[in-house]
C-alpha positions as CSV (number, residue, x, y, z in Angstrom):
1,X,14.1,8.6,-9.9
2,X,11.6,6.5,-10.1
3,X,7.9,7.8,-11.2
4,X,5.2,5.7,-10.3
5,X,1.7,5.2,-12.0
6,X,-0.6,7.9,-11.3
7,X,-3.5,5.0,-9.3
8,X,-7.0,5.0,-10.8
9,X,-9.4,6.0,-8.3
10,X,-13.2,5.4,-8.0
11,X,-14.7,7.5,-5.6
12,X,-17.4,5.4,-6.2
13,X,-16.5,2.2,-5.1
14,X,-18.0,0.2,-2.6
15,X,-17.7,-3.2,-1.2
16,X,-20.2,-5.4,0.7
17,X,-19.2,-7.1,3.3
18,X,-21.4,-9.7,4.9
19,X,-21.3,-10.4,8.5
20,X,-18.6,-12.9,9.3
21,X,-16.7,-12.2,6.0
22,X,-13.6,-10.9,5.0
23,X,-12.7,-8.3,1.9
24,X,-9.5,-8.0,0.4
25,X,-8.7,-4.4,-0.1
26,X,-5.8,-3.4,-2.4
27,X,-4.2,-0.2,-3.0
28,X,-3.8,-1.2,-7.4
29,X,-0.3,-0.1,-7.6
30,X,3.3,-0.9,-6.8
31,X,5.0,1.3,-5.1
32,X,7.8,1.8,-2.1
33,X,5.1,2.2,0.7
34,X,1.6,1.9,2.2
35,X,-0.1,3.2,4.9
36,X,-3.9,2.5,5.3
37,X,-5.9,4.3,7.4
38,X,-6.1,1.3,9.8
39,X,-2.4,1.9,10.5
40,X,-1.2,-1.0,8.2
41,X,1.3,-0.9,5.8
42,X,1.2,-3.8,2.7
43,X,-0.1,-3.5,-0.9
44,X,-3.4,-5.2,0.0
45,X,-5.1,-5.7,3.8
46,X,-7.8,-8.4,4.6
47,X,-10.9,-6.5,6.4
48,X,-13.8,-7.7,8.5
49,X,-15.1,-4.7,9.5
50,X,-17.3,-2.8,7.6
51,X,-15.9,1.1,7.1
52,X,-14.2,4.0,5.1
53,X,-10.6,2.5,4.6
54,X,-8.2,5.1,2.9
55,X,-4.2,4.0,1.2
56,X,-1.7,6.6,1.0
57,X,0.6,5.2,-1.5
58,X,4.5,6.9,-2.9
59,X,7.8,5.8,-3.3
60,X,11.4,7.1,-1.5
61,X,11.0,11.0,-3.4
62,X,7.2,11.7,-3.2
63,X,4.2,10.5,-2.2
64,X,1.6,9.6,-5.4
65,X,-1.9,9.4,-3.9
66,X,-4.7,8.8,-1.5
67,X,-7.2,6.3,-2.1
């Protein structure tokens, strides 16, 4: 089994985005999988929409966290 590292999350975050720009948002930790909440599925995704954008990471055994 592999465990993975619990993913430190700050509820506080924020971004800016201006218009025209792109952000890089990453999940911060390897793992087996990704699913954003915009339905894609890497360790980082390039936005230019301003939003809420959520990362379910986990590996083959267990899912580790939502950011």
């Amino acid at each position: 089994m592999n465990v993975l590292p619990t993913p430190i999350i700050d509820e506080n975050e924020t971004m800016y985005l201006c218009t025209g720009g792109t952000v890089v948002l990453s999940a911060g930790v390897t793992a087996d999988f990704y699913t954003w909440s915009n339905g894609e599925t890497s360790e980082s995704i390039i936005v230019n929409t301003a939003g809420i954008y959520t990362v379910e990471v986990g590996n083959s055994y267990t899912r580790v966290e939502t950011r």
